[in-house]
C-alpha positions as CSV (number, residue, x, y, z in Angstrom):
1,X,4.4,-15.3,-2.4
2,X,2.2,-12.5,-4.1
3,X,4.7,-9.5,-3.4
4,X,3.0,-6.0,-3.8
5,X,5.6,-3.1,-4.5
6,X,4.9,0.1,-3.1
7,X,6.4,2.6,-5.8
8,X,6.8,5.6,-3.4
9,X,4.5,6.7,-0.6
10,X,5.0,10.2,1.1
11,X,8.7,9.8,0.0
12,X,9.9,13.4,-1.0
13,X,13.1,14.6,-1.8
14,X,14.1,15.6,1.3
15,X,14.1,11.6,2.4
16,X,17.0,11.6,0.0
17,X,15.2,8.3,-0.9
18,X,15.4,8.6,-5.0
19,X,11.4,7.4,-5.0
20,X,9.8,8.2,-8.4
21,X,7.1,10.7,-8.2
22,X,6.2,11.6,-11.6
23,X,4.3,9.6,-14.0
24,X,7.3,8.3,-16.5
25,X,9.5,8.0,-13.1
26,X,6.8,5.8,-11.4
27,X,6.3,4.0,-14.7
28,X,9.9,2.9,-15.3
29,X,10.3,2.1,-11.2
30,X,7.3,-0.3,-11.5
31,X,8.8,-2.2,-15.0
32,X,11.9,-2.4,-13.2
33,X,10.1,-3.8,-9.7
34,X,8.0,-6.3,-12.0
35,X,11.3,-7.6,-14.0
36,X,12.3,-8.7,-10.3
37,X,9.1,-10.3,-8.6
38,X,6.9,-8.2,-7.8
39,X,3.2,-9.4,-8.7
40,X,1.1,-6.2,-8.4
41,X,2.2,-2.1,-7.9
42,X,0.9,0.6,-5.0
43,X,1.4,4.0,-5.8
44,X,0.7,7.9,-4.5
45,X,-0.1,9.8,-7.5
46,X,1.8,12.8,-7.6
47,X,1.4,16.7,-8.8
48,X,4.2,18.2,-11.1
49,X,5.0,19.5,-7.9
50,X,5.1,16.7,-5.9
51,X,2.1,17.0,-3.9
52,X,-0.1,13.8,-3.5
53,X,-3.6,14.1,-5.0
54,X,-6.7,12.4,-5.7
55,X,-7.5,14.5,-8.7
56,X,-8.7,12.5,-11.6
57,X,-6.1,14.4,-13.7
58,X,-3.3,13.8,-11.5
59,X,-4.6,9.6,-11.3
60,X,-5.5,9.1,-14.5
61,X,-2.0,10.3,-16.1
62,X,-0.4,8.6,-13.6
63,X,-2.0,4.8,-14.1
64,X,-1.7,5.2,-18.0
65,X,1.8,5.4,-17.9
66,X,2.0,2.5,-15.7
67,X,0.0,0.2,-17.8
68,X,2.0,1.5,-20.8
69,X,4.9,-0.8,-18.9
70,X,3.2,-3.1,-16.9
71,X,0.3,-5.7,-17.0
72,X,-0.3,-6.6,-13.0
73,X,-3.0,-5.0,-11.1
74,X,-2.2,-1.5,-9.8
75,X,-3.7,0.4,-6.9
76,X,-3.5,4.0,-5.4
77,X,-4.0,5.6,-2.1
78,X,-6.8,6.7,-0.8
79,X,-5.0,8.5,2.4
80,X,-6.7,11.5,4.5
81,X,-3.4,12.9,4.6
82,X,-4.4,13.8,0.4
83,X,-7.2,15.1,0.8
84,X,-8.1,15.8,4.7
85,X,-11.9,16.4,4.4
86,X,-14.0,13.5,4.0
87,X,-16.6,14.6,1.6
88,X,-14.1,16.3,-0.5
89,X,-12.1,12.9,-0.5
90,X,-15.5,11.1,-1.4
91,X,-16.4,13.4,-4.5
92,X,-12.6,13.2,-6.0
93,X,-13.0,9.6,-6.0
94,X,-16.4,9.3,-7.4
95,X,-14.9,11.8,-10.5
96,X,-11.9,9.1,-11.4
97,X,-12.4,8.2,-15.3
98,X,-9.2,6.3,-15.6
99,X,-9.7,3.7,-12.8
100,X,-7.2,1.7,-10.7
101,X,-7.5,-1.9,-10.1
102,X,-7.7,-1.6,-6.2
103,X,-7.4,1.5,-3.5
104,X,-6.3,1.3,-0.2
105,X,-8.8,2.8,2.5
106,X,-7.9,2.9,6.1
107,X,-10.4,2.3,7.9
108,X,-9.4,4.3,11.0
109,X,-9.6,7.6,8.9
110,X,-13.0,9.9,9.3
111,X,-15.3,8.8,6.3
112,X,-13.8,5.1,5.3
113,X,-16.6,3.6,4.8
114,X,-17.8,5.7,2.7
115,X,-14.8,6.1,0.2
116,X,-15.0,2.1,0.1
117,X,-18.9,2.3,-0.5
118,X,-17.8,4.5,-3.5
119,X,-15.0,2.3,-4.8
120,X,-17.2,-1.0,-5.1
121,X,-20.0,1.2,-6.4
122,X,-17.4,2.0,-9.2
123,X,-15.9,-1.6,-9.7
124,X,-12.6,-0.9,-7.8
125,X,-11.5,-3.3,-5.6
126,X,-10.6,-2.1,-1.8
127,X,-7.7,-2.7,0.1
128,X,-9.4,-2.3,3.8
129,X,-5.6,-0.3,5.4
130,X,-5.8,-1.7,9.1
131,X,-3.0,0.2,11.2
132,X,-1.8,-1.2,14.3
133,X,-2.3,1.3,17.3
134,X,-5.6,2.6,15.8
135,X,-9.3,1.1,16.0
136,X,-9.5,0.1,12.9
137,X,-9.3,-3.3,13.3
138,X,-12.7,-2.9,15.9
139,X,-13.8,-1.1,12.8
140,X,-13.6,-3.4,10.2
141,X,-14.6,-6.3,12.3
142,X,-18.0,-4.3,12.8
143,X,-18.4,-3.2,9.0
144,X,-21.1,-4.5,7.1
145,X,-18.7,-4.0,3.6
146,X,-16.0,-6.0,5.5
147,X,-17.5,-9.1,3.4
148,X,-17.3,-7.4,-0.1
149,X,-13.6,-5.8,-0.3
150,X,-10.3,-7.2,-2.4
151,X,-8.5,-7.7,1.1
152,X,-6.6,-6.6,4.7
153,X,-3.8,-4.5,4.2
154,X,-2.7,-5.1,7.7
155,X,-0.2,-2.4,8.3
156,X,2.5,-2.6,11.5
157,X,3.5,0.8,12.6
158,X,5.8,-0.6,14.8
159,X,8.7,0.5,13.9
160,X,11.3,-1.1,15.8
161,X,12.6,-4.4,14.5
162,X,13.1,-5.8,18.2
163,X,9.4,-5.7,18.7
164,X,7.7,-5.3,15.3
165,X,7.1,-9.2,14.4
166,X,5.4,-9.3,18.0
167,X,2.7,-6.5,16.9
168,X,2.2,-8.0,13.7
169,X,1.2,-11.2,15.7
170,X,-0.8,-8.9,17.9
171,X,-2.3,-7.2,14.7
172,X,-3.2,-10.1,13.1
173,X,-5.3,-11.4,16.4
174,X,-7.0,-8.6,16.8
175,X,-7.9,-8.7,13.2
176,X,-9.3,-12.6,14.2
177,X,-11.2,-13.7,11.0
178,X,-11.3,-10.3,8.7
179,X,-14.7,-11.4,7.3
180,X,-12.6,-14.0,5.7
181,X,-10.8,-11.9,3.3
182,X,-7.2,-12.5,2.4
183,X,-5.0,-10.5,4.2
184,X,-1.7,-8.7,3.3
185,X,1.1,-8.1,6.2
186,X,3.7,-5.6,5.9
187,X,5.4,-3.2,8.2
188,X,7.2,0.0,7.6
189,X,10.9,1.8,8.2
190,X,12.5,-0.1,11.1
191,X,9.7,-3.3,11.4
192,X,9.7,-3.6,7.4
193,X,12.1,-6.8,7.2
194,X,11.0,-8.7,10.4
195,X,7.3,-8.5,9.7
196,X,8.2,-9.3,5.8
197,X,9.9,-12.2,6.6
198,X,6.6,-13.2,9.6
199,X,4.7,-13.2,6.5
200,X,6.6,-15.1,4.7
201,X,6.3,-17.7,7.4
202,X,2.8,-17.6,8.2
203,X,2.1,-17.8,3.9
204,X,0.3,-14.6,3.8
205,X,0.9,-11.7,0.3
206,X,3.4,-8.8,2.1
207,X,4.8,-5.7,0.1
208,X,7.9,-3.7,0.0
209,X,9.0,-0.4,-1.5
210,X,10.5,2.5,-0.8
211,X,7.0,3.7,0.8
212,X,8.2,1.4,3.9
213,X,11.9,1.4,4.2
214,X,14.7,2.8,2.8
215,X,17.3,0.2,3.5
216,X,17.7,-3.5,2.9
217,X,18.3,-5.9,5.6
218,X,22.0,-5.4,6.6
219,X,21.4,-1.7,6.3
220,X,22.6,-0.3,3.9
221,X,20.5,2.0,1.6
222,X,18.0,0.3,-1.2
223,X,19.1,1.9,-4.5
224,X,16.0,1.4,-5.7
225,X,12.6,-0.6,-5.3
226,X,13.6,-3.3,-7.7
227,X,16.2,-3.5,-5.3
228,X,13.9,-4.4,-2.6
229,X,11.9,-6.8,-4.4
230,X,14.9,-8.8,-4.7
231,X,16.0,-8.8,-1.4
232,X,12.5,-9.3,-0.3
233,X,11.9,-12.5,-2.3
234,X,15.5,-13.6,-0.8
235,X,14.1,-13.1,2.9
236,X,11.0,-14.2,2.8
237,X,10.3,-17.3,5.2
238,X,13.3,-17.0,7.0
């Protein structure tokens, strides 16, 4: 099962989560996550401060020290929530020197498409982010670069764990063929473990990291994301 760990998210300290924010933090998180299974890293680029940023001198630090520790592919965030305005968003991107392997773009967010114009112009491959409870699965399925990214990232915001394998069924038909790309299922805080383990069953790549959940099955608080990867490679298919 191709397992992507996702390093740290929007995380901050007052989560109490322990999610690595700088460089050498995020750098010995992802050795540690590989070491234990996981095939590929996602990570939010972080400030000094702790601010996520889409600055090429905030990215480019921050995938160095990665690939000083680890040789699978590595992808950042594109979010809205970095950088709100779309044209701003667009120009950081097209000044990145030091270039990931993939970056996520949802497509629900103003000026998608155009961020993952600007990725494939670059070489990048795109992660196409398709929330639940948002139109961009009627998005993607109308996109003409829908053909030409890396994959789905189909992402359940559902988080309660009663319901959450339901809407990652429902996710996954509304997402019908997605241009017949591979897709990636994972769910977050609450629906992280049942839609994990749905993925398992249905054969499809899924992720965990602290960006999702906090706790392991039974629980009890993740000490750290190589943690998760364990536990996640333990659940999967049941």
């Amino acid at each position: 099962m191709e397992l992507q760990v996702c390093l740290n998210g929007r995380r901050g300290g007052a989560d109490g989560a322990g999610a690595p924010l700088s460089p050498a933090a995020l750098a010995d998180s992802a050795a540690e996550a590989v070491t234990a299974g996981a095939t590929e890293i996602h990570v939010h680029p972080r400030t000094p401060c702790g601010r996520e940023s889409l600055s090429p001198r905030v990215v480019g630090p921050t995938l160095d020290a990665l690939r000083a520790r680890v040789r699978v592919p590595i992808g950042v965030t594109t979010g809205a929530w970095a950088v709100p305005d779309p044209a701003l968003r667009l120009k950081r991107v097209g000044t990145w020197s030091v270039l990931p392997d993939f970056a996520s773009v949802n497509w629900h967010e103003p000026g998608a498409e155009d961020v993952a114009e600007q990725l494939l112009v670059m070489g990048i491959g795109v992660e196409a982010g398709i929330w639940s409870g948002t139109d961009g699965a009627a998005r993607f399925a109308a996109s003409p670069l829908g053909p030409r990214v890396l994959r789905v990232l189909a992402e359940v915001t559902d988080p309660d764990p009663a319901t959450a394998e339901d809407s990652g069924r429902s996710l996954l038909i509304e997402l019908g063929t997605a241009h017949g790309r591979p897709v990636l299922l994972h769910g977050e805080e609450g629906g992280t473990w049942p839609v994990l383990r749905l993925a398992g069953r249905l054969g499809l790549a899924t992720r965990i990291g602290l960006e999702d959940t906090l706790l392991l099955p039974d629980g009890e608080r993740a000490l750290s994301n190589a943690e998760l990867v364990r536990e996640a490679l333990l659940q999967r298919g049941r």
